[in-house]
N, C-alpha and C positions, 0 to 999 in steps of 0.2 A: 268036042266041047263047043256050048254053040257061042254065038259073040256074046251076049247079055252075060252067060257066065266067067267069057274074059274079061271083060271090063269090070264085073264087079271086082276080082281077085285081082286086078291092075290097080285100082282107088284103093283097096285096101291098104296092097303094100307100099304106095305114096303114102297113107296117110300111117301108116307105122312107120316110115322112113323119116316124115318128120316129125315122131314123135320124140324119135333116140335122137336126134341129132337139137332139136330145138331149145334152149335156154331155159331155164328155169324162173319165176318170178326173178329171184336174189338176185339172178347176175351170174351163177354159177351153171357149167352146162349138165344138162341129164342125165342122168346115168342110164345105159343100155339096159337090155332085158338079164345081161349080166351083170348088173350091179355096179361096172363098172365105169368113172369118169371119162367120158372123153378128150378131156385137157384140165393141168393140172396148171396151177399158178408155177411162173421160173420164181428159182431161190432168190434171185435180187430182187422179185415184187414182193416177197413174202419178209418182209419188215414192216414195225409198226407207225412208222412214219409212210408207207402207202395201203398198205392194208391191212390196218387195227384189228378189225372185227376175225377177221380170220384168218388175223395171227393168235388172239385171243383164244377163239376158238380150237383151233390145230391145237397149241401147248396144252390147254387146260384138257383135250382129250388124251394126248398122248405121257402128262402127267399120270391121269386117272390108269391107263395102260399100266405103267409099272406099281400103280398100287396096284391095279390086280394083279399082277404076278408077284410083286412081295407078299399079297395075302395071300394065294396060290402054295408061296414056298413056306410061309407057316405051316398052311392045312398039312403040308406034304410032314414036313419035319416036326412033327408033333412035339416030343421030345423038347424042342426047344419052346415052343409055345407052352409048353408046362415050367419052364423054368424062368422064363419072363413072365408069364404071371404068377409064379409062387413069386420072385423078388417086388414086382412091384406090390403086391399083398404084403411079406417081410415088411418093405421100408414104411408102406402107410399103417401099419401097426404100430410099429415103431415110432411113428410121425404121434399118432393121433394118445399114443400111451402114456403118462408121464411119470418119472422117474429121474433118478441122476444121470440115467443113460441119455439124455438127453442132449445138454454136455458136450459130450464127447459124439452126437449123432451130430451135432452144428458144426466142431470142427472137421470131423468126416467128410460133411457133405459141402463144406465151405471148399475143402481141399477138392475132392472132386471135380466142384462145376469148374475151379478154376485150371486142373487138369484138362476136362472136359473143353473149354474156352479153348485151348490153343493147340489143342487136339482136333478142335473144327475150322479154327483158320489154317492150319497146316494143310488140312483135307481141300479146302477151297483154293488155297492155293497153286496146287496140283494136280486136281479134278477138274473142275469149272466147266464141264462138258465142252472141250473145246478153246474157253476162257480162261484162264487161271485166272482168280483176284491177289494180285501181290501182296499178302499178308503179311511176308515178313519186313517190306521195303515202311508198311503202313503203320504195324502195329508192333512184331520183334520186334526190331531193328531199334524204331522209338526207345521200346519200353526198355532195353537193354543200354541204350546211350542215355535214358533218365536214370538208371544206376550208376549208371557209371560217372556222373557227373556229380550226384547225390555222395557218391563215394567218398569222391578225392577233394569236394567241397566239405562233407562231414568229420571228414578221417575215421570213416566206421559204417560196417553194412550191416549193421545190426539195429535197422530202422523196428520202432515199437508196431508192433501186430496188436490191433488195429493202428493206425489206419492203415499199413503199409497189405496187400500191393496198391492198393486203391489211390493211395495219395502217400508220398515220402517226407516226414517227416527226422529230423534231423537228430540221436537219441546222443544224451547226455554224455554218456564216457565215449572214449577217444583211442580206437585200437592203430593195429599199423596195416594199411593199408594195401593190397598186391594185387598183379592181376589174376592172382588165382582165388584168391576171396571175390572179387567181384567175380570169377568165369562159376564160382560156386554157389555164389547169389541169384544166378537167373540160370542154372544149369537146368534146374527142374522144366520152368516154362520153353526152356529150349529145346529140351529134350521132345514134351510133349507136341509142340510145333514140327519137330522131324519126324516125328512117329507117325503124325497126322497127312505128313505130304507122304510116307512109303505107303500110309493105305491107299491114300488118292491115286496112287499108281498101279492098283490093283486091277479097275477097269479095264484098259486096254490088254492085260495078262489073260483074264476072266474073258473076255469077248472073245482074243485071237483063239484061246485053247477051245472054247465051245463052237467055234465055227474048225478047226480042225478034226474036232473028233467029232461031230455032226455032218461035216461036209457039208453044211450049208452055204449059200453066197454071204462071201464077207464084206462088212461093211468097209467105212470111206476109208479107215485107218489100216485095215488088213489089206485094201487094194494097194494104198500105197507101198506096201512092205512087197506085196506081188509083185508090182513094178518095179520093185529097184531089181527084185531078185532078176528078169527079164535085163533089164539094163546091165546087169554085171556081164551077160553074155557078149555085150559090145562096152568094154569101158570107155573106151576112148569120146564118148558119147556125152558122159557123165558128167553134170556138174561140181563145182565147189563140195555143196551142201550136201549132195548126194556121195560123194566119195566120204565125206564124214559120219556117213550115214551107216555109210557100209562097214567102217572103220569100228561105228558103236554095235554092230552087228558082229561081226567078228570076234571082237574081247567077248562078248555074252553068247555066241554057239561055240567057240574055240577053248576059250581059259574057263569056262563056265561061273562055279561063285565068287572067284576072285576077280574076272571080268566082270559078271554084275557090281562088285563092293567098289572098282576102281570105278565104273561109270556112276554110281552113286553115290560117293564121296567127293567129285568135281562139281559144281554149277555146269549143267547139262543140260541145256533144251532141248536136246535128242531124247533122251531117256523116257520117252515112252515108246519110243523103237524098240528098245531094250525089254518093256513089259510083252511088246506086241511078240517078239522072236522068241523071248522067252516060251510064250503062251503056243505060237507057232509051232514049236518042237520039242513041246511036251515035256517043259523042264520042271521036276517038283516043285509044286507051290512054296514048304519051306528054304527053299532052296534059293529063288529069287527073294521069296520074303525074310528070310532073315536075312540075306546079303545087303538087300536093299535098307530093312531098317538101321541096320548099323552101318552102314554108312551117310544114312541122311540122318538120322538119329542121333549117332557120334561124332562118327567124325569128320563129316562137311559141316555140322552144328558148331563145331567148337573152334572151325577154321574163321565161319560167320562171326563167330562170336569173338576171336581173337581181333580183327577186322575193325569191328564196332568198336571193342575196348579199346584199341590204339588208335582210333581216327577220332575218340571222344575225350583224349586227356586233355591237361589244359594247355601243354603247350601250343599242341598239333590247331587248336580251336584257336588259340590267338594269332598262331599261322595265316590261317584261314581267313579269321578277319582282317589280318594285314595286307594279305591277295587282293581281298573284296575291294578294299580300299585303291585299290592300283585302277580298278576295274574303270574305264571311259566312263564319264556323263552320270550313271544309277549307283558306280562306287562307293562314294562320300553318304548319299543318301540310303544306300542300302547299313550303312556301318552302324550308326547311331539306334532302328531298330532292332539289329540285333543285339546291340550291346545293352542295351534297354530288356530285352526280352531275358538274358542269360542275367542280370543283375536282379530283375524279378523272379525268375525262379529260383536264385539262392536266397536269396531273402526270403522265399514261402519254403525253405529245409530248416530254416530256424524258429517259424511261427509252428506253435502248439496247434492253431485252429487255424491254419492257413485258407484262404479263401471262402470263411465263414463269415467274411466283415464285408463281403463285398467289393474287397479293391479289387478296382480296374487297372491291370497294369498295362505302363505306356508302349510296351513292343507287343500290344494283341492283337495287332496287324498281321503277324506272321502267323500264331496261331489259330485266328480267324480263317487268314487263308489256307493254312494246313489242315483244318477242318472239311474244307471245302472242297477241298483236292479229295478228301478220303472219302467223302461225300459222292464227289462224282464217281469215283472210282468205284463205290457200289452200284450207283445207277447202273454204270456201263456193264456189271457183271451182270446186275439180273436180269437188262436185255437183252444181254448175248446167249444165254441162259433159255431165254424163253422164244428168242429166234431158233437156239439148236434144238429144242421140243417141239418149234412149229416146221420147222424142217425134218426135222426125223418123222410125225406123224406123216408129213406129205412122200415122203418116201414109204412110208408103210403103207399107202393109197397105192402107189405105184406098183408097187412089189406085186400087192393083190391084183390090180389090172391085167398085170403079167402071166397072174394065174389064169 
């Protein structure tokens, strides 16, 4: 070969060498003749407080992702695509036809969205990709201690529909009052609230099983369930948290649905270990799912709910404020608006048109600030939310690079 033609194939592959390797306008580096990035942003820059645009970016791609595959698993499941659009046809018939069915299609569908309602913070609760938003601490919990308050202030839970759930007002006759009339008054929304966190625990069940019987690499939740199992080889090794780990692993491969019903009828931060093992060793879906719903559905709902009723009567409440009062320096001032706040909301159980006049009552400091709290408390879900989608895309970068 003579030198002219080394030298020209010597420039070449300099100047292909700094093509893969050189920066893009963005900021971003090139991709090789494979497609693939040469460096990927770390998980602790990929937040929107240092890099918006594409944190932006990442989620809103790897959102789009699972809509294609939910549209995917339509085209797939026809059958069901024909039965979701025959209902939504049904109801907008229904909607747009008029008649006395009509009626009775309002209180249908009144009931529903309000099923539906706490059937979605249940799910958010215990999904949150990562996040849960505490649904029940923000919004059960409330709305079950605004019964219960309403109750034994009215002597009767037989609040007039309208306005009640919406607003409690106080109805005229005067029954006797028990904590099982009030566990029977919000039994409905509490239920729907547990139903909602056992689907939100379907994820992790549905991941582990389709990466067992795929044999695919599993993601960040199925590696950790690999590592304990590696770790149980040397226990001695083990942490705290990790031997409780093992411990909710055991009831759910050993005792099977009654280990599931015991792990989901306690308050459990573990239990999604519990979906993941399950999913891991190919345990029937109804199997886990009906165990699980009944017990967060039943009867860890009705333990929550006995909870609420007894830490909302009035003695336990003027306890309470007696404490606050003991409390150094913020005591004395802490007292006055709550007892200002608890004195305006029985006086709005008596008013017909409560809050239609515009009073301003004197303790709306505390629900200002309760506001505010449930306020951040969504911010913080839909950013965590939208980091585990600009993370997950960046892991599906990576994955492919791999390839």
């Amino acid at each position: 070969m003579s030198g002219e033609a080394r030298h020209f194939r010597s420039r070449n592959k300099r100047k292909n060498d700094g093509n893969s390797s050189s920066p893009t306008g963005n900021g971003h580096p090139r991709k090789s003749s494979k497609g693939s990035a040469v460096k990927l942003v770390d998980d602790s820059d990929l937040v929107l407080w240092k890099s918006p645009w594409l944190v932006v970016k990442y989620s809103t791609l790897e959102a789009g992702h699972y809509l294609l595959d939910w549209c995917r698993w339509l085209i797939h499941h026809k059958l069901t695509l024909i039965f979701l659009c025959l209902v939504v046809g049904l109801i907008s018939v229904a909607h747009n036809y008029p008649g006395p069915h009509q009626v009775h299609l309002q209180s249908v569908e009144k009931l529903l969205l309000w099923c539906g309602w706490w059937v979605g913070l249940g799910i958010l609760s215990s999904v949150g990709l990562g996040t849960g938003l505490h649904t029940f601490l923000l919004y059960l919990g409330p709305h079950i201690a605004a019964v219960t308050l309403a109750a034994y202030e009215c002597q009767s839970t037989d609040f007039p529909e309208p306005p009640y759930p919406d607003e409690i007002v106080c109805p005229e006759t005067k029954t006797v009052v028990t904590i099982w009339t009030i566990l029977s008054k919000v039994r409905l929304e509490a239920f729907c609230w547990g139903a909602g966190t056992a689907i939100g625990e379907l994820p992790p069940y549905f991941m582990a099983r389709a990466a067992r019987l795929s044999g695919s690499e599993p993601g960040e939740e199925e590696k950790e369930f690999l590592e304990l199992q590696e770790k149980l080889k040397n226990p001695d090794t083990m942490t705290t948290v990790e031997r409780w780990k093992y411990r909710v692993q055991w009831a759910v491969q050993r005792v099977g649905f009654l280990g599931i019903l015991l792990c989901a009828s306690i308050p459990n931060p573990l239990f999604d270990l519990a979906g993941i093992t399950c999913g891991h060793f190919l345990v029937p879906f109804w199997t886990f799912f009906g165990a699980t719903l009944i017990g967060k559905a039943i009867i860890k709902m009705h333990i929550q709910k006995l909870f609420v009723i007894f830490a909302f009567n009035e003695g336990l409440i003027e306890h309470a404020i007696s404490f606050i009062q003991t409390i150094p320096v913020v005591g004395k001032k802490m007292e006055a608006p709550i007892r200002a706040l608890l004195a305006t909301q029985k006086e709005k159980l008596h008013k017909k048109g409560a809050g239609a006049d515009g009073d301003v009552p004197s303790g709306n400091i505390l629900s200002s600030i309760f506001e505010k709290f449930v306020m951040a408390m969504v911010i913080y879900f839909i950013v965590s939310i939208v980091h585990s989608l600009a993370q997950s895309y960046k892991k599906r970068l990576a994955d492919a690079k791999k390839k």
